[in-house]
Steps between C-alpha positions, in 0.01 A plus 500: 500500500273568834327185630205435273189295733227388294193362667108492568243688719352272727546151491146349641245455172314257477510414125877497487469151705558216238654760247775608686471367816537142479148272555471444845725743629353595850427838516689548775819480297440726188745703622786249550411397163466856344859597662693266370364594166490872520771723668288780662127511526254790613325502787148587450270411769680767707332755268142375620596479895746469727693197547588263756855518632484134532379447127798732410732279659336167347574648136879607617531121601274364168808693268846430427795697624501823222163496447358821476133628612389831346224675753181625415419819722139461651213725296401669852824728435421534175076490410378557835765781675578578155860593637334754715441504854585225746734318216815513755305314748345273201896444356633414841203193558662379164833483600349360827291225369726245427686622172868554715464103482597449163821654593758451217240378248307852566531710146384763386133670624256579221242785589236539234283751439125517447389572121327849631826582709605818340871627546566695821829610541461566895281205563816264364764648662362468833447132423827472345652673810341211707645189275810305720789412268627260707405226748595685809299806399191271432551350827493874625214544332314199641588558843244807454175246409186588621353337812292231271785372397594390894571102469540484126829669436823382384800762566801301473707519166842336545772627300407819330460575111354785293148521374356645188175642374334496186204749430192399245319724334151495337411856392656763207523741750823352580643643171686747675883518501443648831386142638823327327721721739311429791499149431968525420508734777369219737635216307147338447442260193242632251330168388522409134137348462385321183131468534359504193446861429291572773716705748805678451808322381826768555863381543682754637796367711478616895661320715859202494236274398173407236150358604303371271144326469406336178096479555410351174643627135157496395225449712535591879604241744449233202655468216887373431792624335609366213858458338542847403363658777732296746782579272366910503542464915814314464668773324347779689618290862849473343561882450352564790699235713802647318451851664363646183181493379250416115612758265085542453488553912094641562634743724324805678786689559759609280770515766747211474481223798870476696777305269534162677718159423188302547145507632341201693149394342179371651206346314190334499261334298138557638301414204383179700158434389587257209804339692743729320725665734700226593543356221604869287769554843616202390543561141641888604804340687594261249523833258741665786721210541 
């Protein structure tokens, strides 16, 4: 079996204090709390704007050795450039701003796609071109920051390790088994996203390793999963851990991923209005023990 992480996007809301957050808990140390809970959580504010390199390195200190932080890619790549011009310079301010801080805890970078981002086969490969797979080549990568970024850059890694990158989509245009071998040839993740019927939910296998956001089983970012929905991703998480995949896969292509011993597996809750995600996480790894 590959290593399974189970976890949450996000970690700051405020009605999860006095549900899951103990009362009184300072805010300040949700994140201790929420890490010695969870194994991996999702970093989301990074999707809104670039970080601090010295808040990075507060939440590598907040987390326990083997913690894992999953990265989400900011939405000027991915809204605003729309993967077009000026993303290399956009990519390398990324790697600049603070992210090569999280060192060993740094997992895997989730890039997701607008709902009216249709598939374009040259557009991606550009981008997927650009993506580091490991720390040095990030570090590369940052070293090539744009003058703004002058006095708020962090470029030191340590000891080197290999990145990944996991791809969400939001459009049927994607339905193409032409964007499945783009996405093996460059060993990019295609996320497995359970939003409630609302976007696109394939499972073809891509890359040495699954991504997968549960957004709500029936209403978006809100409602839970119950007993035999958890037990539905359990099973599904166990083939694919075991380097196979569900018999009932919802795949685009009809080519076969690569036979592997075992897969690694990332996921996270984010149906956080109703204080859910932790709690389901929770519930999930008990299933996968």
């Amino acid at each position: 079996m590959g290593k399974i992480c189970i976890g949450i996007s996000g970690w700051r809301y405020r009605p999860w204090r006095g549900v899951f957050y103990p009362p009184g808990l300072a805010q300040a140390r949700e994140l201790e709390f929420a890490s010695r809970a969870l194994p991996t959580i999702e970093l989301n504010g990074s999707f809104y704007s670039l970080q601090r390199p010295a808040s990075y390195a507060a939440w590598y200190d907040a987390t326990p050795p083997g913690f894992i932080f999953s990265h989400k890619g900011n939405r000027y790549l991915t809204h605003i450039l729309r993967l077009g011009d000026g993303v290399g310079p956009a990519l390398a301010n990324v790697m600049a701003s603070g992210v090569l801080n999280l060192r060993e805890k740094l997992g895997p970078f989730l890039w997701q796609l607008p709902p009216n981002f249709r598939f374009d086969a040259a557009r991606l490969e550009h981008f997927f071109q650009l993506l580091p797979h490991d720390l040095r080549q990030a570090q590369t990568l940052a070293r090539q920051h744009e003058p703004r970024m002058n006095g708020r850059a962090a470029l030191d890694i340590g000891a080197n390790h290999r990145l990944r990158h996991a791809l969400e989509i939001r459009h049927e245009s994607f339905n193409d088994p032409a964007f499945v071998a783009l996405l093996r040839k460059y060993k990019v993740a295609l996320v497995v996203a359970d939003t409630a019927g609302k976007w696109p939910d394939y499972e073809d296998v891509t890359a040495d390793f699954m991504y997968l956001r549960l957004h709500g089983a029936e209403e978006l970012y809100a409602s839970g999963y119950d007993d035999d929905a958890l037990d539905y991703w359990a099973a599904r998480i166990r083939a694919w851990a075991a380097g196979s995949e569900p018999a009932d896969a919802k795949r685009i292509s009809d080519q076969p991923p690569p036979r592997r011993a075992s897969r690694d597996i990332y996921c996270y809750f984010d149906n956080d209005i109703k204080v859910r995600a932790p709690l389901d996480a929770q519930h999930l790894i008990e299933r996968l023990r």
